[in-house]
Structure formats: structure tokens, C-alpha cells
N, C-alpha and C positions, 0 to 999 in steps of 0.2 A: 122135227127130226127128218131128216133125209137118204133115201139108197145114193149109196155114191160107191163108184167103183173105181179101185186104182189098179191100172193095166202097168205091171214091171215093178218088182217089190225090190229092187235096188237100192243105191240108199236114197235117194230122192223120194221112190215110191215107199217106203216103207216110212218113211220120214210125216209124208203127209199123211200114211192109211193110218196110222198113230194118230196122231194130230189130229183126225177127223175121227176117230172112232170113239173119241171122248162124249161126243155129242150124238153121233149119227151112225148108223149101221152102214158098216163098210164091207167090201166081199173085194177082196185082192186078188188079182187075175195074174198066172206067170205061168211059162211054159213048162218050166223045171219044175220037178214033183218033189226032188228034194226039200225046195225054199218052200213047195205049199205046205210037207211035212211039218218042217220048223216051225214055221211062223201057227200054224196050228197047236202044236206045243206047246204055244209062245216064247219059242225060242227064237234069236232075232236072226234071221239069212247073213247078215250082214254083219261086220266088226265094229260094232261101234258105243262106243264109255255111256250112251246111256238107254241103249235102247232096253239090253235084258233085264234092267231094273224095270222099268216104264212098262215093259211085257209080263212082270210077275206082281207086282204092284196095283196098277192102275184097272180099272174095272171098263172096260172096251166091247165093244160091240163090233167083233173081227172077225173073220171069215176067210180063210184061203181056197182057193178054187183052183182048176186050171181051166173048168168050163163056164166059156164065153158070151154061152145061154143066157146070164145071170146081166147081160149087156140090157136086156129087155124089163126088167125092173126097175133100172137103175135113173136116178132122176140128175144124176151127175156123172160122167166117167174121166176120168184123169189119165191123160197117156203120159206114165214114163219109161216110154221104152228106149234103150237104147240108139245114139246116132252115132256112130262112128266114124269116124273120119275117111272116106275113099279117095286111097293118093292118086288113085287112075283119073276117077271125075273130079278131082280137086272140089269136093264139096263132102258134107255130112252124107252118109247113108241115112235117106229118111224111110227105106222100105217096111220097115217096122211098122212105122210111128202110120206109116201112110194105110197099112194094110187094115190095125186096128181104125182106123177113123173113117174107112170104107164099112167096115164089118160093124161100128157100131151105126152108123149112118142107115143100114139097109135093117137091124133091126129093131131099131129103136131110134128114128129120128126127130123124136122131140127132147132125150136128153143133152142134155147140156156139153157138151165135149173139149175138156180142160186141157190145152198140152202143155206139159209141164218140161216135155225132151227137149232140148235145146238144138234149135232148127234155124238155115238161112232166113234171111231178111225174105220176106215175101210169103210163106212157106204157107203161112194158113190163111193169109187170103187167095193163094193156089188152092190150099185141101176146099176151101168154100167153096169157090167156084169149079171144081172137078165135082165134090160129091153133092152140087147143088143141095149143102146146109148151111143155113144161114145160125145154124147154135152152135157153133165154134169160139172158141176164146185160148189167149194164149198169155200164159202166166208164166212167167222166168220166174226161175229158182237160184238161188243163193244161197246152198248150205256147203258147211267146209264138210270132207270125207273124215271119219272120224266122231265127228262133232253134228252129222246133221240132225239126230231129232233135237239138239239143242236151240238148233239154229231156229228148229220149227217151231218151236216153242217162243222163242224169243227170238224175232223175227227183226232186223234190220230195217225190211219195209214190206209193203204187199204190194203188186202189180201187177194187171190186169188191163190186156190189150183187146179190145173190141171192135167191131165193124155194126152188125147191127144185133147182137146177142146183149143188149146193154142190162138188163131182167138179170137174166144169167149171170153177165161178168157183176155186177153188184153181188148178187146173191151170193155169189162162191167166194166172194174178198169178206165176206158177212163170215159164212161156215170157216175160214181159217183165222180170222180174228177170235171167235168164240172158243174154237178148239186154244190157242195160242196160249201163251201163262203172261205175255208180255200185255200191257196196259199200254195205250196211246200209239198203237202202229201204224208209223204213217202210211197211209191208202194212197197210190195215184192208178187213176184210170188216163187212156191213151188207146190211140191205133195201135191195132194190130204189126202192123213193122214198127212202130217205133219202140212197140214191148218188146220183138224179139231182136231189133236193136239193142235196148238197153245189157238184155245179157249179153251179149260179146260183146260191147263196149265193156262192159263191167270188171267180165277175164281178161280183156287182152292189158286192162288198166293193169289189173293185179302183175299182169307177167312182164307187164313197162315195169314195175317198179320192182319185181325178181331181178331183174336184168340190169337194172340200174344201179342197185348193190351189188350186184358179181361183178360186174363191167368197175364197180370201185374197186372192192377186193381185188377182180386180176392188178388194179395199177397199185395199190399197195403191196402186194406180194412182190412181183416184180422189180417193184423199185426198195424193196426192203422197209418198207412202211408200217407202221402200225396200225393194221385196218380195224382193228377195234373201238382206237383213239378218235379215227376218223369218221367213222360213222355213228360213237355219241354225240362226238360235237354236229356232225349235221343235223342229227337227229332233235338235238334238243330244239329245235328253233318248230314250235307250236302249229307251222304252216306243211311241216315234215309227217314229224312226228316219228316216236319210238317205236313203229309195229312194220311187220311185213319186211325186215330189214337184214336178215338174218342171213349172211352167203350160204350157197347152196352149192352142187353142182349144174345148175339148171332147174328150172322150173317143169314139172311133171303132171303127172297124174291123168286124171281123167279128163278135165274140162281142159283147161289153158291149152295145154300144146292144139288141140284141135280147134278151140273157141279161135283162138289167134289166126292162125292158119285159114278160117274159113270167113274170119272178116278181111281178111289180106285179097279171098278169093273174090270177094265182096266188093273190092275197094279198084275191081279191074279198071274200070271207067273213070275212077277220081282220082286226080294227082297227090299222092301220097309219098312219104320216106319215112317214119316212125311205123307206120305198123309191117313194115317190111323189116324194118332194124331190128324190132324185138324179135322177129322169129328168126334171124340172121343171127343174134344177139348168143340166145341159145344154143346156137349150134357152135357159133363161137368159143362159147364159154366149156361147153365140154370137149374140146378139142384142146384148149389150154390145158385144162385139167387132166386130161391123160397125159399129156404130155412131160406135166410137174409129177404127177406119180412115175410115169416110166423114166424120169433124172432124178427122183430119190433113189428107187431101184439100182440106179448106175452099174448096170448089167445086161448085157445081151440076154432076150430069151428068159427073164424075171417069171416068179411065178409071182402073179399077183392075187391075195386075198380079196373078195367085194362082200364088206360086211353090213346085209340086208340089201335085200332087191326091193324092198318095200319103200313108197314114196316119201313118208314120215312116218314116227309113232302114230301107235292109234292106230293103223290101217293093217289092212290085210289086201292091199291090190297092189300089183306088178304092174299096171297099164302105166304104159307112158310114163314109167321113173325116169330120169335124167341118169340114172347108171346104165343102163341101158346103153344109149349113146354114146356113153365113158367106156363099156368092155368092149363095145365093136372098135373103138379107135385103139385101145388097147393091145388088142388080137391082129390089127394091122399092122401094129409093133413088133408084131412079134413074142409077146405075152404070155402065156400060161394063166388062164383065169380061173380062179377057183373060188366058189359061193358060199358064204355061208347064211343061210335063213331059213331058222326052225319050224317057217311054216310051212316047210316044202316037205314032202313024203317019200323023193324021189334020189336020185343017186345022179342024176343030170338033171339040169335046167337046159332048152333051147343047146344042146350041145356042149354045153360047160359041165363042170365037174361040181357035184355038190359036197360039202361034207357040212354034216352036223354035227360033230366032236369040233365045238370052240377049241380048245387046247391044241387040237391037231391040225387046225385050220392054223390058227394062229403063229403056232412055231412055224409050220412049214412055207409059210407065207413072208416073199421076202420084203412087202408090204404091202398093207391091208387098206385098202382106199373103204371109207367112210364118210356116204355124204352127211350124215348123222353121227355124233360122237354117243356112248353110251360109256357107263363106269365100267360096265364088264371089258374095252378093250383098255382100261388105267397100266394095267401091266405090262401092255406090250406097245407104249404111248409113245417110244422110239421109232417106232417102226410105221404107225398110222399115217396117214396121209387124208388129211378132213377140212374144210372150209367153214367148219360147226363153229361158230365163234361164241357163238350167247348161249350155247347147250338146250337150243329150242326150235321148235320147226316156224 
């Protein structure tokens, strides 16, 4: 059994403090006192279909903290703190990620130190060479929002990017196969860049193939097509396939728009046109899409409904929805936007108008853009304006 600390109880970090605490005594480090509350409850900080079960269920060895003391015991620490995308330095904010990995470096530098945040190509054979540690290791994660202690559980693959931590990156692809419920998970070990390669390769793939179904749907739409038709027959041919196919308004959330974005920023020195077109793609796509809601409307000055700000079911985050994009072109219209999403507390969103009475939302709405269809809008299915074609995210 082993101390192992995950710094950022997000859902990546809460994902693996899970995951590992089957086995190993974990102590979860976050700055917010509310998430250490929670999770000390075992209540899960985060929105997702399987953690609160997993939290009242399963027998854990879990700890929430906000004190970073606990750095000094620890015989593994996992950074998943937050990188956000900075549109000024066109790259990830890695001050986070960097300050913990100084901080465990000065007091405990013989632990193991796992980055799990998703960081430029280079980033931790930089943090190596600045906090002269050579136990660094950098392991992409792949879990969907919603879905990720699933994912941790039944894990896709494990990977593990090294330099000369090889002890370490073994051992740590060891402790989340054991925590794991999946059997046979394929292991690859690898450099350091070419692991945190893999992850933005992985998103921007994902947001190629978001893009490549909306970039259908716009020509089906457009030309009076039947996009539905059109993309089971593509779909059927086995080298496709029937997933990830779903129109959307754009691709969102947390990872892609920035993962894409910052291998783009990546890709300065190499002759490319695909990973520019996907984030081109994007922006594309929800400019059409206001466009087709404000000629349903066919009125100056429309008040338009946006039902949920939320990226898909299953979620509780606002980052980087693709509606977003849709009401700023909206409001350049000319528009009237008004929200409805029950998870909001407030009577404004970001300067838009909230209401939480569906009914009142709904009449006074002279259409209700949905990038997600739900049964609750059936009644007012005249007036929706949605790209949902399979009723799935």
C-alpha cells in the first residue's frame, strides 16, 4: 500500500483519488474548503452518474485536506490542477500545475510526481530541468465529463511518459491497474513528449471528427437533405463507425476547444491545414447555427430561448459550451437571449437573463435553440431549433 496524493479534486482528480484509494491511502489536496467538505462527507464535488454511488458504497482509504504538509509523506503526488487556456500567451496556463511541482519538489523530493493536467509538448521535461527533479512522470488522462470515474475504472489504456523516473512510471501504471475493475489494460510506456503528445493528439482527433459531422449536417441542412440518412450510411462502413457522430452545435467543454487550440499553437514551425481547419471548423459551425435560429425567428429583435448552457447531460460545467459562441452571435443580431438552466441560482447569467419557470421560458420564447433535445421541450417542438438528431450526446 502506498501515500499517494492527488492535488485538484476535479473530475480527473477525483477520478483517480477513487481509483486509488481502493488500494492505497490517498489525501486529496484543493484549495476550495467547500470540495474538501464534500468529499469528506463522501459526497462527490463533482456531477457525475457514478461517483456518489462509489463514495457511499465502496470502502476507501480517503482524506480530504487543503494542507499541503501532507506533500511530505507522500510516496506519489498527482497534479490535477487546472490549465486553462491563455488567449493573450496562446498556450495553456501552467502556473498552477508549475507552482505545485516546485512546492512538492522542495519538500519532498524523492516522491514520485504524476501530472495528470494536460500541458504543452515539452512541459515536464521543462518542470525537470527548472526544479532539478528527475521523479517526474507525465500520464494523459482520457476520461469523458460526466462519465469519468467510469472511465477510471475501465480504462481505454494506461500511459506513462518518462525521462529517467522509469521505477516510478512503472509503479504508478501498476497502482492504477490494480485500483481499475477492467482486466487486460493495455500499458504503453514512452517519452515524456510524446505522452503529453498523445493527449492533444487524442482531443483534437475527437474535435476532427465533432467537426466533420456538423461540416455534414451544415451541407445537409442547407441543401434540404436528410442528415440522418446520411450519416447511417456512412456510419455503417466498420472503418467509421456508429459513435461520436452525433451533430452538435460545436464541440465544447473543457478539454478540446483548448487541447485543439494549443496543439495548433504547437504546430507554429510545421507545415499544417487540418489542425487549423478544425478550430476554424468550430467557429464556423456556430456562426451558421445562429444564423438558422435567427431565419427561423424571421423577426427583427427575436427573443430567443437557449435551453441549458450545460455542455451535454450528465454535466454540471458551463466551460467552453458551444452555446456560448451561439448567443454572442446571437446578440450581434440583434437578439434578446434568455436562459433557461436549473442549475443556475441566479436571475442573470454573464449579463443574459435567466428564467427558471420552463413554461414561462418556453411561451415567451419566439425560439428556443437546443443543442441537446430533451422530452420536456415535445410540446413546444414547433418552435425548437436543435441539431440533436440521435437524442444523445
Amino acid at each position: 500500500m502506498r501515500t499517494i496524493t492527488v492535488v485538484g479534486i476535479g473530475y480527473v482528480g477525483i477520478s483517480n483519488a477513487l481509483v486509488l484509494a481502493k488500494k492505497n491511502k490517498v489525501l486529496a489536496v484543493d484549495i476550495d474548503p467547500e470540495r474538501i467538505r464534500l468529499l469528506n462527507e463522501r459526497i462527490s464535488p463533482v456531477r457525475d452518474k457514478d461517483t456518489d454511488r462509489f463514495l457511499e458504497t465502496e470502502k476507501l482509504d480517503l482524506t480530504a485536506t487543503t494542507d499541503t504538509s501532507v506533500y511530505e509523506s507522500s510516496d506519489f503526488v498527482i497534479v490535477s490542477v487546472p490549465t486553462n487556456y491563455d488567449e493573450e500567451q496562446n498556450s495553456f496556463d501552467t502556473s498552477a500545475a508549475e507552482e505545485v511541482i516546485g512546492e512538492v519538489t522542495r519538500i519532498n523530493p524523492n516522491a514520485v510526481i504524476v501530472i495528470k493536467s494536460t500541458v504543452p509538448v515539452g512541459f515536464t521535461a521543462e518542470m525537470t530541468k527548472r526544479f532539478g527533479n528527475e521523479n517526474i512522470v507525465f500520464s494523459p488522462e482520457f476520461l469523458r465529463e460526466g462519465s469519468a470515474l467510469h472511465d477510471g475504472l475501465y480504462p481505454s489504456r494506461i500511459i506513462v511518459g518518462y525521462d529517467k523516473a522509469e521505477n516510478g512510471a512503472r509503479e504508478f501504471a501498476e497502482l492504477m491497474q490494480e485500483g481499475a475493475e477492467e482486466e487486460n489494460i493495455p500499458v504503453l510506456f514512452m517519452g515524456l513528449a510524446e505522452a503529453e503528445a498523445v493527449k492533444l493528439f487524442s482531443n483534437t482527433y475527437l474535435a476532427l471528427r465533432v467537426s466533420y459531422f456538423n461540416e455534414l449536417d451544415s451541407y445537409a441542412e442547407l441543401n434540404g437533405l436528410n442528415s440522418r440518412k446520411i450519416i447511417e450510411g456512412v456510419c455503417l462502413d466498420p472503418r467509421i463507425g456508429s459513435h461520436y457522430n452525433n451533430p452538435s452545435f460545436g464541440y465544447g467543454g473543457y478539454c478540446l476547444p483548448k487541447d485543439t487550440r494549443q496543439l495548433l499553437a504547437d504546430y507554429e514551425n510545421v507545415p499544417q491545414n487540418i489542425i487549423r481547419a478544425i478550430v476554424q471548423s468550430n467557429l464556423t459551425r456556430k456562426e451558421l447555427v445562429a444564423d438558422r435560429i435567427s431565419e427561423k425567428a424571421g423577426k427583427e429583435n427575436p427573443v430567443i430561448g437557449i435551453y441549458r448552457l450545460i455542455m451535454k447531460s450528465n454535466s454540471d460545467n458551463f466551460r467552453q459550451s458551444a452555446i456560448h459562441g451561439v448567443i454572442k452571435k446571437l446578440t450581434e443580431k440583434g437578439a434578446k437571449v434568455v436562459i433557461y438552466e436549473p442549475t443556475l441560482n441566479t436571475e442573470t447569467f454573464c449579463g443574459y437573463i435567466v428564467e427558471n419557470d420552463f413554461a414561462k421560458f418556453a411561451e415567451t420564447s419566439d425560439v428556443i435553440a437546443a443543442n441537446r433535445f430533451s422530452q420536456e421541450l415535445a410540446p413546444y417542438a414547433d418552435k425548437v431549433y436543435t441539431r440533436d438528431i440521435f437524442g444523445r450526446d
